[in-house]
C-alpha positions as CSV (number, residue, x, y, z in Angstrom):
1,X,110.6,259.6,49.2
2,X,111.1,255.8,50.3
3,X,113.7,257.4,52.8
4,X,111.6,260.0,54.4
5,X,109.2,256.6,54.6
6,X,111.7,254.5,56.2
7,X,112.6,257.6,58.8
8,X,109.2,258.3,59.5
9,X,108.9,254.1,60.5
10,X,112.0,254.0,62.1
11,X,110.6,257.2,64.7
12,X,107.0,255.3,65.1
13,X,109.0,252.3,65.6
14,X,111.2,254.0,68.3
15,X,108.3,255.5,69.8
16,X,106.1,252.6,70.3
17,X,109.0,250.7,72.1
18,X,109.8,253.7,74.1
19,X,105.6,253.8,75.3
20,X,105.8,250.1,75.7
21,X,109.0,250.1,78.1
22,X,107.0,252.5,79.8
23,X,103.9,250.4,80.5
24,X,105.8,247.6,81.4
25,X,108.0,250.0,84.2
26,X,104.5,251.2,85.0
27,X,102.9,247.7,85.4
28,X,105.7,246.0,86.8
29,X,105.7,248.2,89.1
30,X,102.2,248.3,89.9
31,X,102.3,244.9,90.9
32,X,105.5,245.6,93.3
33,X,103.1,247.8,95.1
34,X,100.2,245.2,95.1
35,X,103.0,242.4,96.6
36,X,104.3,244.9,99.3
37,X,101.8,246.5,100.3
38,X,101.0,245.6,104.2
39,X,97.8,243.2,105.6
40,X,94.7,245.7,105.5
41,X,93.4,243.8,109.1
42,X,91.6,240.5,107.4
43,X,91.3,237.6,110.6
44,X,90.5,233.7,110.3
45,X,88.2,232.5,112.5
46,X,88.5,228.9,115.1
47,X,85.3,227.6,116.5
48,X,84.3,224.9,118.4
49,X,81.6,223.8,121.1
50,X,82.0,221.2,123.9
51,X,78.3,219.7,124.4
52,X,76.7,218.9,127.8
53,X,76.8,214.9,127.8
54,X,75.4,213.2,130.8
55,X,75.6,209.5,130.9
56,X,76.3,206.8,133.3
57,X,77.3,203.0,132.7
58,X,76.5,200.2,135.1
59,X,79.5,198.3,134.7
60,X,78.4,195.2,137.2
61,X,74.3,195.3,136.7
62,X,73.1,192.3,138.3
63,X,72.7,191.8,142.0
64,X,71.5,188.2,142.2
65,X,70.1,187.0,145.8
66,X,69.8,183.0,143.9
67,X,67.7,180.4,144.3
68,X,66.4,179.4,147.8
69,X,63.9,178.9,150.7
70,X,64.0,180.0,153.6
71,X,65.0,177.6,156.9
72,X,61.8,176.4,158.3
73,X,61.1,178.0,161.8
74,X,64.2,180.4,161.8
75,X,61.8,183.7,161.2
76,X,62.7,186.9,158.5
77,X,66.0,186.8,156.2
78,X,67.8,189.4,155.1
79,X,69.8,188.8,152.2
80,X,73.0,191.9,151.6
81,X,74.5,192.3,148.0
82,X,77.2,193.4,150.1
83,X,77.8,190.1,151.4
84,X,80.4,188.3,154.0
85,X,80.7,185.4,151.3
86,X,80.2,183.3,154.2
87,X,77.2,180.7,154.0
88,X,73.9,182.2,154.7
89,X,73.0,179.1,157.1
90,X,69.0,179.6,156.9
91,X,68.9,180.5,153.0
92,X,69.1,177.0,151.6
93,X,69.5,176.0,147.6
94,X,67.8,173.1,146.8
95,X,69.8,170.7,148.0
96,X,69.0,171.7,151.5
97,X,72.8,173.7,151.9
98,X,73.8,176.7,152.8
99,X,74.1,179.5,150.0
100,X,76.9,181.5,149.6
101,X,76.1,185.6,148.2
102,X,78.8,186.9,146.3
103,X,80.5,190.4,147.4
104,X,78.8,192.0,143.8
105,X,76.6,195.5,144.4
106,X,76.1,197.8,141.5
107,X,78.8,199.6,139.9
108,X,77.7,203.3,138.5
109,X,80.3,205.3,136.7
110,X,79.9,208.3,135.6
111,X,81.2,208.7,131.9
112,X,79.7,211.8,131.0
113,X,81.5,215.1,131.2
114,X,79.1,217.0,133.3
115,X,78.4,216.4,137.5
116,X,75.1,214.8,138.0
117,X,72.4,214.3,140.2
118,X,71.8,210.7,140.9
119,X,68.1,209.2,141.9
120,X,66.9,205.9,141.9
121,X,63.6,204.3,142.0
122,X,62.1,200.5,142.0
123,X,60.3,199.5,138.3
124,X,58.1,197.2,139.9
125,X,56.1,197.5,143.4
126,X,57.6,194.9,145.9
127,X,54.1,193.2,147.0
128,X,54.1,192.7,143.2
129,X,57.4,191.4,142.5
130,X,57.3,189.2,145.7
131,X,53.8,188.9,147.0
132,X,53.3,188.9,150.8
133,X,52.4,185.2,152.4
134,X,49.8,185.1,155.0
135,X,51.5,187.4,157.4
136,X,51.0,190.8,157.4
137,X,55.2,191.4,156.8
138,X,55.9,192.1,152.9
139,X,59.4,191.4,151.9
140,X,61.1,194.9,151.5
141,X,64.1,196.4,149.4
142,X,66.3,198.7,150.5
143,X,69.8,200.5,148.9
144,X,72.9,202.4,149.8
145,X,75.5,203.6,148.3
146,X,79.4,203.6,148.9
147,X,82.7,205.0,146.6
148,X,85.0,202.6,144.5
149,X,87.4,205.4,143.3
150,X,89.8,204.3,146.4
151,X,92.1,201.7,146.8
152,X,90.6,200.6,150.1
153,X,87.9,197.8,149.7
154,X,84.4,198.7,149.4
155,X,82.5,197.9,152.4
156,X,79.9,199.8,154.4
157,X,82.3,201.7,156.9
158,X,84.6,202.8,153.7
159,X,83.4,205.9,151.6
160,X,80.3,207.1,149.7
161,X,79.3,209.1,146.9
162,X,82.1,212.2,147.0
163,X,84.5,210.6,148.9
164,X,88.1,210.4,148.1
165,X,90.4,208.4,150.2
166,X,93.7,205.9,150.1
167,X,93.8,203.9,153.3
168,X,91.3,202.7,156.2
169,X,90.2,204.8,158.9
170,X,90.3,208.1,156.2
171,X,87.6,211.1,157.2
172,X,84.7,210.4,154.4
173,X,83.2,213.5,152.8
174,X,80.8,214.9,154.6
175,X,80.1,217.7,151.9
176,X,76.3,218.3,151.8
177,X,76.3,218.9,148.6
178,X,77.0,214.9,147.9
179,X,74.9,213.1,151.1
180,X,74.4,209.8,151.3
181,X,70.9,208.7,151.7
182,X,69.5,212.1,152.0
183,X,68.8,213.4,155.6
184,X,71.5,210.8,157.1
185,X,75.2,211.0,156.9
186,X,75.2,207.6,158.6
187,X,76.0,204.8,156.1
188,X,72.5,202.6,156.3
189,X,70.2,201.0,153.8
190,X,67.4,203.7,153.3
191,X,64.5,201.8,151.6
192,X,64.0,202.6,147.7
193,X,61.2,204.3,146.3
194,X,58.3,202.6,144.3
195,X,56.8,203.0,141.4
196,X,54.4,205.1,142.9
197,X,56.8,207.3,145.6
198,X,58.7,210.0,144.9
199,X,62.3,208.7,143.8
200,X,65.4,208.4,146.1
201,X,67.7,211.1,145.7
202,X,71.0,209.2,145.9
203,X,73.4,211.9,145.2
204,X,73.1,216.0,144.5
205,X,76.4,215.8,142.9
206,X,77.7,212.4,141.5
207,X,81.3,213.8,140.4
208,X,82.7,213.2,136.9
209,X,86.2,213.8,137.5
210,X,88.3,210.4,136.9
211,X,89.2,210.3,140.8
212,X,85.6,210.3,142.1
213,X,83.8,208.8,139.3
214,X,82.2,205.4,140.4
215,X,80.3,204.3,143.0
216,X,79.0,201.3,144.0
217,X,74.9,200.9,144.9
218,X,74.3,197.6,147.1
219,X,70.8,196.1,147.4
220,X,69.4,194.4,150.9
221,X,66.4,192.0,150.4
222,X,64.2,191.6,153.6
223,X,62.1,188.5,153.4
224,X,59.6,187.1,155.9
225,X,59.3,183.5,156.7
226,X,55.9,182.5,155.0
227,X,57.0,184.4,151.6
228,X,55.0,182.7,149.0
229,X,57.2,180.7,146.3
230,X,57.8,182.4,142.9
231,X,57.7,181.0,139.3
232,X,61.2,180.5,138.8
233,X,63.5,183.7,138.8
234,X,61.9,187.0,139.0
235,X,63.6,190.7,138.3
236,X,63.5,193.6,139.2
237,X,64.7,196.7,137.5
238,X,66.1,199.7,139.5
239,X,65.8,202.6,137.5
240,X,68.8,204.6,137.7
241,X,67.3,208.8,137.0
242,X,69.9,210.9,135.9
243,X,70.3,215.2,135.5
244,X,73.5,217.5,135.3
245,X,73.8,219.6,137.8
């Protein structure tokens, strides 16, 4: 009897590792499948988004005309941010000499990544800033614009807003799309807008590109003989308006 029992163990014993082996083929198996079985078309995804930034930087923002009077008896001044640095000999500092303007307009670059349209536009009406004397002749403010993205010197008969050149006596742009001073292609000072005109458009297209980024804005102050005397030094913004185009 305790034979037939120890047979009848030995067979379930057998059998069970047999079914076990088998299971093991099976699932040992079954996970070769799940290993080799080929990509069933899942994707990854890159994204990114390049924002619109339009920005300038003035990076020379003060045009200063200094402290002086006018020569007695010599009639209007005009004082150029785009100077000779030569001795203006009827603008005289206190001490009764000469003054000397330094060669210094604005200097606009544009750092943004995005073409822009350029305007600018007085903060503060000129009969306010500098008040008219007893003649009828208010002192007056006028701008223009020329390029500093060339190795030539910046001077009126150079370059403007668009242009790209490398020596004196290069063809400036004459693209419409980037005038200068609208309605001229002549290089002149065009009188800037007041608070309450419509704003100067400068430039349609002020370029962002690194080889026509920067231009240069110069300022010319007209001022009659009687103009009155100011409180010390007075300002005047110039307001620089800015779009992408």
């Amino acid at each position: 009897m305790r034979e037939n029992n120890n047979n009848v163990l030995l067979i379930f014993a057998i059998i069970v590792a047999i079914v076990s082996a088998a299971a093991f083929f099976v699932i040992l198996n079954l996970n070769k499948a799940i290993l080799l079985a080929p990509a069933t078309g899942e994707e990854g995804t890159a994204r990114v988004e390049i924002i619109q930034n339009a920005r300038v930087n003035i990076t020379y923002d003060l045009i200063n005309f200094s402290s002086g009077y006018i020569n007695p008896g010599t009639g209007a001044l005009i004082l150029d941010s785009n100077g000779t640095d030569t001795p203006y000999a009827n603008w005289l500092n206190i001490n009764n000499n000469p003054i000397t303007l330094p060669d210094k307009g604005f200097v606009i670059e544009n750092i943004g990544n995005v073409n822009l349209d350029l305007d600018v536009q007085l903060e503060t009406a000129i009969n306010t800033w500098l008040p008219p004397g007893p003649s009828t002749s208010p002192a007056n403010l006028s701008y223009k614009v020329s390029n500093c993205d060339t190795t030539i010197p910046v001077v009126a008969t150079d370059a403007y807003c668009g242009y790209i050149g490398s020596a004196p006596g290069d063809v400036p742009d004459t693209d419409p799309s980037c005038t200068f001073n609208i309605g001229s292609t002549a290089r002149i000072y065009a009188p800037i807008a007041q608070p309450t005109q419509p704003i100067n458009q400068t430039c349609n297209t002020f370029f962002f590109q690194d080889t026509r980024d920067e231009i240069r804005l110069d300022l010319r102050l007209d001022l009659p003989q009687d103009i009155l005397p100011t409180a010390g030094p007075v300002n005047n913004r110039v307001i620089l308006d800015i779009d992408a185009v």
